[in-house]
C-alpha positions in Angstrom: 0.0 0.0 0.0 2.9 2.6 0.3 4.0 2.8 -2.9 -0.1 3.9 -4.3 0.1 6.5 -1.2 3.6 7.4 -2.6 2.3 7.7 -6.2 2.1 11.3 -7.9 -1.5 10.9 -8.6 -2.0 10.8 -4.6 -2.9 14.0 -2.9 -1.3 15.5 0.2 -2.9 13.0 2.6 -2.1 9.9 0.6 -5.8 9.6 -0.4 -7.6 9.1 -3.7 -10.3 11.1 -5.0 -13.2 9.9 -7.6 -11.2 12.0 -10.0 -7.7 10.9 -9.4 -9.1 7.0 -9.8 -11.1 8.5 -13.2 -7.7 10.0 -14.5 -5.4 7.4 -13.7 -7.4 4.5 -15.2 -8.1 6.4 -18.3 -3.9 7.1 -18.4 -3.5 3.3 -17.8 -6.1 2.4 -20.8 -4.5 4.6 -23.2 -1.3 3.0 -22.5 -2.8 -0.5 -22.9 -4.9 0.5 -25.6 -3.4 3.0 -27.6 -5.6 4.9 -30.6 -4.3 4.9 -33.8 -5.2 8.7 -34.4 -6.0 11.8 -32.1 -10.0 12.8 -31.3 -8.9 16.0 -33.2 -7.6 13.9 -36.3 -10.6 12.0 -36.6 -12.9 15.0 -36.4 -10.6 16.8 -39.2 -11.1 13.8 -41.3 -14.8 13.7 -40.4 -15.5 17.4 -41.4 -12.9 17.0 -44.5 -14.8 14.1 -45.6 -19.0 15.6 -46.2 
């Protein structure tokens, strides 16, 4: 247990918020699961595209 109260995404206390949890999974996914292009490339296609 020290070393998740020792992580960065821990706040002065060594506690977790709803948001820190939100954050750092959705860090961990896009490391697992990496997109092939950006949100902003896929909208620039999108609009190029109609």
């Amino acid at each position: 247990m020290d070393c998740i109260a020792n992580s960065p995404a821990s706040d002065i206390n060594g506690t977790w918020t709803l948001g820190l949890v939100m954050d750092y999974s959705r860090a961990l996914n896009a490391l697992v699961h990496p997109t092939p292009h950006s949100w902003y490339q896929r909208f620039l296609r999108i609009c190029h595209s109609s």
